[in-house]
N, C-alpha and C positions, 0 to 999 in steps of 0.2 A: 230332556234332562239338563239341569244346571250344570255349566260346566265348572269346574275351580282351576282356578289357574295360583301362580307368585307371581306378584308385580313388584317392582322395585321400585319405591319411593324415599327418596333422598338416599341415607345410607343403609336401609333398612329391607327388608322383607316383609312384606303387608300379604296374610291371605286374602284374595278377591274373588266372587261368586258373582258369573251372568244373569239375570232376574229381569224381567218386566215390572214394572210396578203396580200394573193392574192386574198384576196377580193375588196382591194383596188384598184383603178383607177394608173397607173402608174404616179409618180410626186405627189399623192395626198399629202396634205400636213398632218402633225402628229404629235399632241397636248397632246400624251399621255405619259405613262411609259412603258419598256419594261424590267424585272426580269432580273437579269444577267445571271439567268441558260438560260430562254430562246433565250438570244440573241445571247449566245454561243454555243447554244444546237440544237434549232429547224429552222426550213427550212419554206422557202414562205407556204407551203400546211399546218404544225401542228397547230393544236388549241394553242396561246399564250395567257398569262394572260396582258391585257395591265389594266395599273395600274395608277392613276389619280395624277397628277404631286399637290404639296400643296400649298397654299396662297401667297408663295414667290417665286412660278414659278420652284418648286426644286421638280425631281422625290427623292420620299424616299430612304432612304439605301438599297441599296439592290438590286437597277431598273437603269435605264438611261434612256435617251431621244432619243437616239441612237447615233452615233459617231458623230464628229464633222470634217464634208467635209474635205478632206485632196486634198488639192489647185494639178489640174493638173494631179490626179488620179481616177479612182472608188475603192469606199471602200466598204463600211457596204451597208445593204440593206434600212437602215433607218441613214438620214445623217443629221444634222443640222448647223445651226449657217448663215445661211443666210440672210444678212439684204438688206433692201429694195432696195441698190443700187449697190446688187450686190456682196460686199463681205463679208465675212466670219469670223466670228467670235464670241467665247464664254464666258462666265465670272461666278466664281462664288466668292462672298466676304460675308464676314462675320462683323457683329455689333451686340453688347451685347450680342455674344452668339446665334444671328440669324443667317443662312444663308440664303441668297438671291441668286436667279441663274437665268441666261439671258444667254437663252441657242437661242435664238432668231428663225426662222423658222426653222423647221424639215419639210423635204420630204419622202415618200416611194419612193426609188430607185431602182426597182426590178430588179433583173439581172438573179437569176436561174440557175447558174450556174451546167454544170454538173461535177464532182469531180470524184475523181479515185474508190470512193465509195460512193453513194448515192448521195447529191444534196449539193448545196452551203446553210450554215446558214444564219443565218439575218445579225451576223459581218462581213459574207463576207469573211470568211474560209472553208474551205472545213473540217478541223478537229478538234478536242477540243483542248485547249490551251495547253495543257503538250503533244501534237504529233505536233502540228502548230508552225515553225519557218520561217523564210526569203526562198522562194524559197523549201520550202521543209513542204506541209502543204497539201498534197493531191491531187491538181489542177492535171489537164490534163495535158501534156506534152506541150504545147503551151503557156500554161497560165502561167506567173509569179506573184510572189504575195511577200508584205512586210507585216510582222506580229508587230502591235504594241498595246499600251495598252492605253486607258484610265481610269478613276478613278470616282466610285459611290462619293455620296455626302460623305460616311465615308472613302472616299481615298483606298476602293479597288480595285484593278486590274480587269480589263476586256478588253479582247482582242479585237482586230479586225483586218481586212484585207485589204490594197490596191492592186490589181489586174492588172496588163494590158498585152499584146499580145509579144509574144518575137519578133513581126518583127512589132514594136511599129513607131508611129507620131503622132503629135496631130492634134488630130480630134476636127471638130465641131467651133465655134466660138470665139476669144480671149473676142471681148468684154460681159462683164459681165452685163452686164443692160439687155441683154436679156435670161438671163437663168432662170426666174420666170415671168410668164403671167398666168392672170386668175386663182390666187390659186396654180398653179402646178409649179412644177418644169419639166422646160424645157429638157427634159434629151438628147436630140437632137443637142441643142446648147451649151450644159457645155464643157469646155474645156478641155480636157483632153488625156492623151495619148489611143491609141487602145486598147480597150474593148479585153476581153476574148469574145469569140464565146459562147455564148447561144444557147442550142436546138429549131433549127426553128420549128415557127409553123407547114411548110410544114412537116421537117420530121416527126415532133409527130402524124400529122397527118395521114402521110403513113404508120408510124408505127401501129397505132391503127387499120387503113386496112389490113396488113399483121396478124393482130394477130387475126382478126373478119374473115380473110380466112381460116387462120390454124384452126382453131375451127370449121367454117361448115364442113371443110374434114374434120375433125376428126366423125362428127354428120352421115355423107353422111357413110362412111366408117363403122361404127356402126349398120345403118340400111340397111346397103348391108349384112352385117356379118349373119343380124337376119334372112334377107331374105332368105340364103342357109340355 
């Protein structure tokens, strides 16, 4: 069960709710906030804190919406700024001291990448910002990656990653009218240069049999031991 907690951020009161993000439906779309430790920190499987974006459509200090699509790449694992006809883009302005932000549709874009150490984060890095630069940020030897920054509503830095294959073409669809049907993002027909290789379902799945066989010989070999 989700738990909800109030977190305080800055002078305010933010509702926030624990989630996995691979709970999510791939494409689902994402209407919340994501902490900046956790978008730079945690992977599709950790409990993250999402955090309720305020009155004027602006996650508080301290969070984001997550990145905003970077045209003709995969980036972050949660991407926005998608309007109804297709293309991309964000806004945030200010009047008397308000801000207002039109961060427009966000997607979950899961990719899971695997990394030279543990799993892709939600920016879509394989490492934390002071080890992650252009091409040298942990990725598998196939995978390339460009490391750039966007900016909470208090104009701090938070990183994120575009990704794509060293023996790269663009895949998938030019036209943009159909990369959102029925709520989701189309991640089929987005256009964009060749994905990094994600761990197939098959192999995880072999994998998980290899390791449920090592185990019964280890159990067989145990009760043979007792038997002499």
């Amino acid at each position: 069960m989700s738990r909800v907690l109030c977190l305080l951020v800055a002078s305010g009161c933010a509702a926030v709710t624990a989630v996995k993000l691979s709970s999510y439906e791939q494409g689902a779309e994402f209407d919340k906030c994501i902490s900046n430790s956790d978008f730079q920190g945690k992977t599709l499987e950790d409990d993250i804190t999402l955090i309720d974006r305020d009155a004027n459509g602006c996650c508080p200090a301290g969070s984001v919406p997550g990145a905003k699509h970077y045209n003709s790449y995969v980036g972050a694992q949660v991407i926005c700024g998608f309007k109804s006809d297709g293309t991309v883009a964000t806004s945030t302005s200010t009047s008397n001291g308000v801000k207002t932000c039109t961060y427009n549709q966000c997607y979950v874009y899961k990719q899971d990448l695997s990394c030279v150490t543990g799993k892709q984060r939600l920016n879509g890095c394989c490492a934390e910002p002071s080890s992650c630069t252009t091409n040298s940020c942990g990725f598998e030897t196939d995978c390339k990656n460009y490391a750039y920054n966007i900016q909470d509503i208090n104009a701090a830095n938070v990183e994120y990653c575009l990704t794509y294959h060293k023996n790269y073409k663009m895949e998938n669809t030019a036209d943009k009218t159909d990369d959102q049907a029925d709520h989701k993002l189309q991640v089929d027909k987005l256009y964009v240069y060749t994905a990094c290789a994600a761990p197939s379902p098959a192999a995880t799945a072999s994998g998980a049999v290899r390791a449920a066989a090592s185990i019964a010989a280890l159990l067989l070999a145990l009760v043979t031991l007792q038997a002499l």
